[in-house]
N, C-alpha and C positions, 0 to 999 in steps of 0.2 A: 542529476542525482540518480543514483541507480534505486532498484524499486526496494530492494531489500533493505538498502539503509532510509530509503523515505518511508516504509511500513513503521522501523523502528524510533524512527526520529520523529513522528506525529502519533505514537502511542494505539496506531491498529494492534503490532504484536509488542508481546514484553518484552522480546531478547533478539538482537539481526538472526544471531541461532535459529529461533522455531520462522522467523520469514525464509530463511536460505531452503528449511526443509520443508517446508509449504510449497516453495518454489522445484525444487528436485521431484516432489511430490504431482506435480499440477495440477493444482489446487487455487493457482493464480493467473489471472488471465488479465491482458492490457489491450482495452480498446478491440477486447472479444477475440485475442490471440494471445496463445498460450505462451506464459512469459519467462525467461530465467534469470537468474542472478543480476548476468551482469546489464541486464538489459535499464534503458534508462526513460526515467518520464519527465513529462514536459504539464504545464498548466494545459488545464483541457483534456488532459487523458482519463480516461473511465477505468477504474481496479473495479476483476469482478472477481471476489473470494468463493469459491465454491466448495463446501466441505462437508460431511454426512450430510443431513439431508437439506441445507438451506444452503442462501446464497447472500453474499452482499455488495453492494455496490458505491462505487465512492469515486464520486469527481473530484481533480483535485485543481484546486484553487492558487497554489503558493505554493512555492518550493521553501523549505526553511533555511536558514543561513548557519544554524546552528547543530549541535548532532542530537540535542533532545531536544523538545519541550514542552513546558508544560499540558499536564489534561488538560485545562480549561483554555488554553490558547487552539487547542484542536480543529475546532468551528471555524480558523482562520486559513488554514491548509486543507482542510475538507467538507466533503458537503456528503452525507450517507444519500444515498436516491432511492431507499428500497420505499 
């Protein structure tokens, strides 16, 4: 799955829009290399969000099957590390 539709589809960003420009931005980095669009992740890859002054970090766990879902199934596709 690529990272911008897995940002949008486990509820990190509102819209694939503000991931795509996060991503043009580098602002998103995978497994501590700076990532783009079409670039894809796999269970066990590390997202590191870095944006004004903080930072976040998220293992991911599960790929979804679906193209949303729910907030509260979130905990099932990610794990935050900060």
């Amino acid at each position: 799955m690529r990272i911008d539709k897995f940002l949008n589809s486990v509820n990190i960003t509102k819209r694939r829009s503000i991931a795509q420009d996060m991503l043009v931005n580098g602002v998103i980095f995978i497994n501590d290399k700076q990532a783009k669009a079409s670039k894809h992740v796999e269970v066990g890859d590390v997202i590191k969000i870095a944006y004004l002054q903080s930072q976040k970090l998220y293992e991911i766990l599960a790929l979804p099957t679906t193209k949303s879902t729910p907030k509260s199934q979130q905990a099932e596709y990610i794990k935050e590390l900060n």
